[in-house]
Residue, then its C-alpha position, 0 to 999 in steps of 0.5 A: x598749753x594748748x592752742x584753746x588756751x592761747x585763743x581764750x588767752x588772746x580774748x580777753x586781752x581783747x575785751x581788756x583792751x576794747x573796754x580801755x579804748x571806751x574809757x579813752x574815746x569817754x575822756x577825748x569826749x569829755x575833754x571840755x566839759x566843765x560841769x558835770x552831775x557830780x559837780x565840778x569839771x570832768x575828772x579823767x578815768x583810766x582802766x584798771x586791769x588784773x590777772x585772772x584765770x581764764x574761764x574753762x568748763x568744770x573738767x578743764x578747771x578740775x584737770x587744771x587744779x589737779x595739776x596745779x596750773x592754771x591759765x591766766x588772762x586779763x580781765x578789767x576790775x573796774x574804772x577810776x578816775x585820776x587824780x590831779x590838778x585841774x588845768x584853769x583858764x581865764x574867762x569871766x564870761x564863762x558860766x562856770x568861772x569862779x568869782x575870780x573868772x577862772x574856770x576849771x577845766x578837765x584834767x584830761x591831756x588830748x596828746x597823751x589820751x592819743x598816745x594811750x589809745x594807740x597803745x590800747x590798739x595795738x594791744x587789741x591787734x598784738x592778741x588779735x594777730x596772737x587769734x589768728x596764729x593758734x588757728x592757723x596752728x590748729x589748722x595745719x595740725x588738721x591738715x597734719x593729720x590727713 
């Protein structure tokens, strides 16, 4: 593999990772809301990922297949929303309780999204740090050269 593939690698754990870190920051937003256009409370979504290969010009991808290899990344797939019970509270004089004065809130848990939004950051600077070790490698390899 070389130092292009690992950048092109890196980047789209970071695109990955900055599209979780959005969907996070939407259910931490969200985690009262108990009315939405759909109806209902807020449901909580989560990001789902999938291996795919990375995107190259038509000689890279040529060369590759003649090969037989091909370079992996990540890349998002879509966003769902989880499943699970709604957590209730008792409030009869909330808007949306229902007739026994109980309202339904969003089945979103704020210390667990923290900790999976740390995760989700470290991740982005894990590939972020894996960037900037290629060009330092390639600039040395420069330097090598002289």
């Amino acid at each position: 593999m070389d130092i292009l593939s690992a950048i092109d690698i890196a980047s789209t754990g970071m695109t990955a990772q900055r599209a979780r870190l959005n969907v996070i920051s939407m259910n931490l937003a969200n985690a009262n809301t108990t009315r939405t256009a759909q109806g209902g409370p807020y449901r909580r979504k989560t990001v789902i990922f999938q291996s795919a290969p990375v995107s190259a010009s038509f000689q890279e991808e040529l060369k590759a297949s003649l090969k037989g290899r091909q370079v992996y990344g990540v890349r998002v797939i879509g966003v769902m929303p989880v499943k699970g019970p709604f957590k209730k509270i008792f409030d009869p004089s909330h808007p949306d309780a229902d007739k026994d004065g109980y309202v339904s809130l969003p089945n979103v848990n704020l210390v667990q999204e923290m900790v999976q939004m740390l995760n989700a950051n470290r991740g982005y600077e894990a590939n972020a740090a894996a960037i900037k070790t290629a060009k330092e490698m390639a600039l040395k390899a420069l330097e090598l050269g002289r």
